[in-house]
C-alpha positions in Angstrom: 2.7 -18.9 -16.2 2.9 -16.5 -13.5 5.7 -17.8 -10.9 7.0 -17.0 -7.7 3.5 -15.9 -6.2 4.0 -15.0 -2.9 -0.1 -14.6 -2.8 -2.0 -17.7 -3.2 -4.5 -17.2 -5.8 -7.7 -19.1 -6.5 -10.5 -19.1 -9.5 -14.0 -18.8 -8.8 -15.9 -21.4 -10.9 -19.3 -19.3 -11.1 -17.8 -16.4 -12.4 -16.3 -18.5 -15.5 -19.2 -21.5 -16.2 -22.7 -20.2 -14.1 -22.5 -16.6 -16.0 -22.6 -15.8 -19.6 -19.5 -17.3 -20.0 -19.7 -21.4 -20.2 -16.2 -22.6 -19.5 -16.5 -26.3 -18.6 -14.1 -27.7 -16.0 -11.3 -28.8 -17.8 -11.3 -25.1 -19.4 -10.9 -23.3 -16.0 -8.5 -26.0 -14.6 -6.0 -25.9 -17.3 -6.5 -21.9 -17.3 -5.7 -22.2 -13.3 -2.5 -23.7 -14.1 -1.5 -22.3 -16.7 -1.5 -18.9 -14.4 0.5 -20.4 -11.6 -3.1 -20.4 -9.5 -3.2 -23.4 -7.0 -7.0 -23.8 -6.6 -10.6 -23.6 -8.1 -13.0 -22.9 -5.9 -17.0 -22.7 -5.2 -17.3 -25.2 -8.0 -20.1 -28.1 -7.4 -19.1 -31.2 -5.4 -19.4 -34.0 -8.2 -16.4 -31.8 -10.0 -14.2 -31.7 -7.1 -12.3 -34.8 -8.2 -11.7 -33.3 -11.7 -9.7 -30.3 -9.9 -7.8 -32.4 -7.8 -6.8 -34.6 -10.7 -5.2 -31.3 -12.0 -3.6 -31.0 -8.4 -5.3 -28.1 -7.9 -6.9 -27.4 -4.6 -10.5 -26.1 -3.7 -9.8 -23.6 -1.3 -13.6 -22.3 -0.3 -16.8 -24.4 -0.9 -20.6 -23.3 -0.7 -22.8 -24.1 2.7 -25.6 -26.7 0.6 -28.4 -24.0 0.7 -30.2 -24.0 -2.9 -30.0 -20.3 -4.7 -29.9 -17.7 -3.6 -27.6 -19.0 -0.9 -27.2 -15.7 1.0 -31.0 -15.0 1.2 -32.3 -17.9 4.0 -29.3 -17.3 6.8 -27.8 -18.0 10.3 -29.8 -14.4 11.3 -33.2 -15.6 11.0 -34.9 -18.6 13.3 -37.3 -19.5 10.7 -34.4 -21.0 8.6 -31.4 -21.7 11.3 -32.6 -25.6 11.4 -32.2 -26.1 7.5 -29.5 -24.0 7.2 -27.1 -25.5 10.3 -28.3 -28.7 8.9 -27.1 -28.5 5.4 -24.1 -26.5 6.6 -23.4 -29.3 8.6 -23.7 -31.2 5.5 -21.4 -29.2 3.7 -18.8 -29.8 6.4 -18.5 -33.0 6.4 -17.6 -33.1 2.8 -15.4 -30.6 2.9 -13.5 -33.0 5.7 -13.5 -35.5 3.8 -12.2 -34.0 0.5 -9.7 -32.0 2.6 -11.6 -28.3 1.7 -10.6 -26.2 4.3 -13.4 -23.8 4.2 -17.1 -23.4 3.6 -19.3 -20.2 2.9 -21.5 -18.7 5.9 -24.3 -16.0 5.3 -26.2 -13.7 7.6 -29.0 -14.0 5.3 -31.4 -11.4 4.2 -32.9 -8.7 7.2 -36.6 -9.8 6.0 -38.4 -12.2 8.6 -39.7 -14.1 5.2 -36.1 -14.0 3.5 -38.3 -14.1 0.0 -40.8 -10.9 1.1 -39.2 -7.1 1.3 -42.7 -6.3 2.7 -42.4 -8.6 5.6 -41.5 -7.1 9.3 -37.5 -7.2 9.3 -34.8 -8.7 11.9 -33.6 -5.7 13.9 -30.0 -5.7 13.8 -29.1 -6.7 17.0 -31.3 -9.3 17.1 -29.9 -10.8 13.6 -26.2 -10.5 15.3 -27.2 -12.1 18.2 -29.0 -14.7 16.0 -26.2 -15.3 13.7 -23.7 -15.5 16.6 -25.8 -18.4 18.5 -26.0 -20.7 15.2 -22.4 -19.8 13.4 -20.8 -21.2 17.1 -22.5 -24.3 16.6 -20.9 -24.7 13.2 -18.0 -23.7 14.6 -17.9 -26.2 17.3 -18.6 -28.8 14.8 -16.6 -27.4 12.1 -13.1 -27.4 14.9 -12.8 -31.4 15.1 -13.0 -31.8 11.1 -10.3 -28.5 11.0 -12.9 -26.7 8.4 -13.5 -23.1 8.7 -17.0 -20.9 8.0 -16.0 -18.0 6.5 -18.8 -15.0 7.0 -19.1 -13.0 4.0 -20.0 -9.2 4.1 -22.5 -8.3 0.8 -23.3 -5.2 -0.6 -26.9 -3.9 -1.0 -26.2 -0.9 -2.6 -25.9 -2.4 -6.2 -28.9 -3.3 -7.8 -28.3 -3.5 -11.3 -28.0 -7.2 -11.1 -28.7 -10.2 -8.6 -24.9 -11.4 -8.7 -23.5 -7.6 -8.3 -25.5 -6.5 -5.4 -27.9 -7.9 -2.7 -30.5 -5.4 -1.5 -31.7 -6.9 1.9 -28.7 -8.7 2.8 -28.5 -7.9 6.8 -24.6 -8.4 7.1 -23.7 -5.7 4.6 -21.5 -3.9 6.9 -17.4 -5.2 7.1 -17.6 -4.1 11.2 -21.3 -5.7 11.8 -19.5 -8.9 10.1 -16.5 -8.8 12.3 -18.3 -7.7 15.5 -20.2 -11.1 15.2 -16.8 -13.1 14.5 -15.4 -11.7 17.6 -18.0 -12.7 19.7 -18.8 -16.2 18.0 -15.0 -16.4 19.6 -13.8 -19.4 17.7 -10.6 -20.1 15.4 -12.9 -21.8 13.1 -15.3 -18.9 12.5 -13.4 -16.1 10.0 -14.7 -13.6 7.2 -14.6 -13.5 3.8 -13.6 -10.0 3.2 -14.7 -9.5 -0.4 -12.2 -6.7 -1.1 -15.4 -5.0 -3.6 -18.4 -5.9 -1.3 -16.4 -3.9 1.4 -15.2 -1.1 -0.9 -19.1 -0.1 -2.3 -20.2 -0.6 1.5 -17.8 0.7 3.9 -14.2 1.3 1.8 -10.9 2.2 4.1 -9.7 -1.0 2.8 -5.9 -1.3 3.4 -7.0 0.0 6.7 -9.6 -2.2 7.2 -7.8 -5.3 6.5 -5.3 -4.4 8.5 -8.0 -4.0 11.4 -9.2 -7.4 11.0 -6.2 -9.5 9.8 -6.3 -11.9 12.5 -10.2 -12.7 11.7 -9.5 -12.9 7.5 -10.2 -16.6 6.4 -10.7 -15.7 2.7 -10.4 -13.0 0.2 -12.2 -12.1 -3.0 -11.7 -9.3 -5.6 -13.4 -7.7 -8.3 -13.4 -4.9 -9.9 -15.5 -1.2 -8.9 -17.9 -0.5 -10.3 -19.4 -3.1 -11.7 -17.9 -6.5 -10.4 -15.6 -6.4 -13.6 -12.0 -7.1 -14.4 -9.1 -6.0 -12.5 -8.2 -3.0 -14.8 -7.3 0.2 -15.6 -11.2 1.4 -15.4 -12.1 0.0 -11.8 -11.4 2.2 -8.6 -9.0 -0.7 -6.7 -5.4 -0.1 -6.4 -5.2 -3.9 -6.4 -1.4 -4.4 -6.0 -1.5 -2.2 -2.6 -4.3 -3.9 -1.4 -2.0 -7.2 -2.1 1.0 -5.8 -0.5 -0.9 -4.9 3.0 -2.3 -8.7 2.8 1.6 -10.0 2.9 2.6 -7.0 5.2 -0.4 -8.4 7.8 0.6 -12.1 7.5 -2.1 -13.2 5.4 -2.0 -16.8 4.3 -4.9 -17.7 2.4 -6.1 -17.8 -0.9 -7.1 -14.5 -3.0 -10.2 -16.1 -5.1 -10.4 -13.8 -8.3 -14.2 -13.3 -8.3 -15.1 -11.0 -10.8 -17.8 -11.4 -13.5 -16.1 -10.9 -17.2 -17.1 -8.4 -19.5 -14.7 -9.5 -21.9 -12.4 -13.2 -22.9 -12.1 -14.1 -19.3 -8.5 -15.3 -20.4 -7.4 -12.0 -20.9 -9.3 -10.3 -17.7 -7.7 -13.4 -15.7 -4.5 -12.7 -16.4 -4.7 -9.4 -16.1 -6.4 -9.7 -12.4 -3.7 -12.4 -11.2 -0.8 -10.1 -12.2 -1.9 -7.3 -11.0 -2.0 -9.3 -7.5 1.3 -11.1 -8.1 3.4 -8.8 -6.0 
């Protein structure tokens, strides 16, 4: 076990059960503590008892849409009903189970989220969009003290659906935190997905310094590829780890990446190299 983490790191259950790795629940949990991490998160809701039973918290959960989940978004009017609904949905359970956070998407820039060829969502208009719906989550996420976290996407990628998303509107790290500004609430943060921003935008020490007091959640992976944290990705991952403590970054670091290799190994590779 890792010890003495001064970064509070989470699993991402997907990345270890949904892809061609099948890890079932007790697998990831025992892995989770037996690297000193203190959560599992984006695993299904009929598992979140399991994890707690290993007192292990679930620090980010998903907003109820079925897959893809980023496609149908708070950007588009078409889809704002189902998805503020389900979010809504999503909310509530998180209250209840004491889940701090839930996922929030701009959704893709086509007017029918499953067409390229339709007319798209002009960018302004998909802010202003998303602003309007993610403040009423907000306003009903504040009383049940749950968060939305926006997540920036890359659409540069296209080698596989889980590695990039061509289409996604909100695939710029400023178009994503010009909206949390304006949405204006403590309960409305990013996810700033330290290798979403780094294929889109990069300048990320500087970056999260920009935006530390918007950060609600953080992934990793490695680039190219959405791999391990190791020596053949691009990230210095222990500096980007140092400017999170250096900014006052409290939250959870979920390791995110998609293994090419025995994800015990890549895990604890990836959670020392952010144990700083």
């Amino acid at each position: 076990m890792i010890q003495k983490m001064r970064i509070k790191q989470s699993l991402a259950y997907w990345c270890l059960n949904g892809t061609s790795w099948k890890w079932d629940i007790d697998h990831i949990c025992q892995t989770a503590k037996s690297l000193g991490c203190a959560s599992v998160e984006l695993a299904p809701q009929e598992l979140w008892p399991k994890i707690r039973s290993y007192d292990l918290n679930i620090a980010i959960a998903m907003n109820g849409m079925p897959e893809p989940v980023f496609a149908k978004g708070l950007n588009n009017p078409r889809y704002a009903e189902e998805v503020i609904a389900r979010t809504k949905i999503a909310i509530d359970r998180c209250a209840n189970a004491g889940v701090l956070n839930v996922l929030a998407f701009t959704g893709h820039k086509w007017k029918d989220a499953d067409d390229p060829e339709s007319p798209e969502i002009p960018p302004a208009e998909g802010a202003r969009n998303t602003v309007k719906h993610l403040r009423e989550l907000a306003q009903y996420a504040e009383p049940r003290n749950v968060t939305l976290c926006l997540e920036q996407l890359n659409t540069r990628d296209d080698s596989d659906p889980m590695k990039g998303h061509p289409g996604y509107q909100g695939d710029d790290i400023d178009y994503c935190a010009q909206i949390i500004m304006e949405v204006g609430s403590p309960n409305a943060k990013l996810l700033f997905d330290i290798y979403h921003v780094a294929i889109m935008n990069g300048d990320i020490i500087r970056r999260l310094s920009q935006y530390r007091d918007l950060i609600g959640h953080i992934h990793t992976a490695g680039v190219p590829g959405r791999g391990e944290l190791d020596e053949n990705q691009e990230i210095n991952y222990p500096a980007v780890m140092r400017t999170l403590l250096e900014i006052g970054y409290e939250g959870y670091v979920g390791q995110e990446f998609i293994p090419t290799k025995d994800p015990s190994t890549g895990l604890a590779q990836a959670v020392a190299s952010c144990n700083v």
